[in-house]
Phi, psi and omega in degrees: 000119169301142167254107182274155157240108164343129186275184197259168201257025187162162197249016170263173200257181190273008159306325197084010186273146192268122178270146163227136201299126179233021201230106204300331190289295171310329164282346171268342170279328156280352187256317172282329178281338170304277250257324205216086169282171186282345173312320190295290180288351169209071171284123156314341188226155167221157194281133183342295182308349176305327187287354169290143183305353206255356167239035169257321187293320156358306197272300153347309170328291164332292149329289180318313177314282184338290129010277195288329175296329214283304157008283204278010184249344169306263211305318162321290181328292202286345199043152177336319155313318203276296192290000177231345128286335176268133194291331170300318164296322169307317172300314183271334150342290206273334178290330168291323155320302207257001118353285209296257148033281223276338180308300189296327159344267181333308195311289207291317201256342170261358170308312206281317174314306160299351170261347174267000193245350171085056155293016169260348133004131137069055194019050185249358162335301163295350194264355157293292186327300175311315146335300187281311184280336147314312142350281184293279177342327154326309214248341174272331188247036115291320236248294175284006163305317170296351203244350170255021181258350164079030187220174174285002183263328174295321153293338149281000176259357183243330122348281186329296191317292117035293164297352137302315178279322157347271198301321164284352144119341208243007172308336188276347165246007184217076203269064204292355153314312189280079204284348179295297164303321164290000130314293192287315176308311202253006162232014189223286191276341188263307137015268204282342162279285183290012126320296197291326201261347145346295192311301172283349170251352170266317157353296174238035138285344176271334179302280213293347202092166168271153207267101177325187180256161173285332159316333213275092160289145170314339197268331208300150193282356150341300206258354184257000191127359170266104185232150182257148172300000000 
């Protein structure tokens, strides 16, 4: 009978000696088993303060994103025709809307909780800086989700806009008018950005840990192992 043998968890050798990579793959593989183990990235336990509400919308957020692709990956297949005569499309329309909605709730209320709690805290700096630029990217792919309803309130909103971006010198490339582009903007690239920095951004909430309360002393036992599942 063949014996798999499990690879290994770590990058020493059977010496208990730190091995060494002369291979960009091996060196990128001791450097991700450093920084993000698998104990780290699908941890079973979180430390007590995690049960206060003020550390659910985050996740809410999240939910919600999900939501909002799989909707919008509905309503891309079917096109504008589809969501404005069929009562199933009105549904999954107004379910992408309030998707949309409750996303930004969420967003907007764990931002604030986290700026009042100082969560740059503790080498979390990037994992603010990400939180906030996901926000804004945000706000760009609402912005041409409206520009996409095909109605008469999306064409006034995409005229105005259109004098505005006009008067800032970028209208002839960034063309709101243009729905064909805006279609590529709002189901693709802005998509995959507030995916991607999503993505990266619960990463190091895993590096880093969730971000204590400012009460929170070091000795407290909160912080020393008393954690709930």
């Amino acid at each position: 009978m063949t014996t798999i043998v499990p690879p290994p968890t770590d990058s020493r050798d059977d010496t208990g000696a730190e091995e060494e990579f002369y291979t960009w793959t091996g060196k990128a593989r001791r450097w991700m088993l450093k920084t993000l183990p698998p104990q780290k990235l699908l941890p079973e336990t979180q430390p007590s303060y995690v049960a206060s509400w003020i550390y659910v919308f985050g996740m809410g957020a999240i939910a919600s994103l999900v939501v909002i692709i799989a909707s919008g990956v509905v309503l891309s297949l079917n096109g504008p025709t589809w969501w404005h005569v069929s009562s199933f499309g009105h549904f999954v329309n107004s379910t992408h809307l309030w998707s949309v909605e409750f996303f930004f709730l969420f967003m907007v209320v764990h931002l604030w909780g986290k700026f009042w709690m100082a969560s740059w805290r503790g080498g979390r700096l990037l994992t603010w800086i990400t939180g906030v630029v996901s926000f804004a990217v945000s706000i760009g792919a609402a912005f041409t989700g409206y520009l996409l309803q095909t109605n008469f309130e999306s064409e006034w909103i995409a005229f105005e806009a259109k004098d505005a971006l006009n008067a800032a010198g970028i209208g002839a490339w960034f063309n709101v008018a243009n729905a064909g582009q805006m279609f590529m903007w709002h189901i693709t690239l802005l998509p995959l950005a507030v995916a991607a920095i999503v993505a990266l951004h619960v990463l190091l909430v895993r590096v880093h840990g969730v971000a204590p309360p400012l009460e929170a002393a070091d000795s407290d036992a909160q912080l020393t192992g008393d954690e709930v599942r």
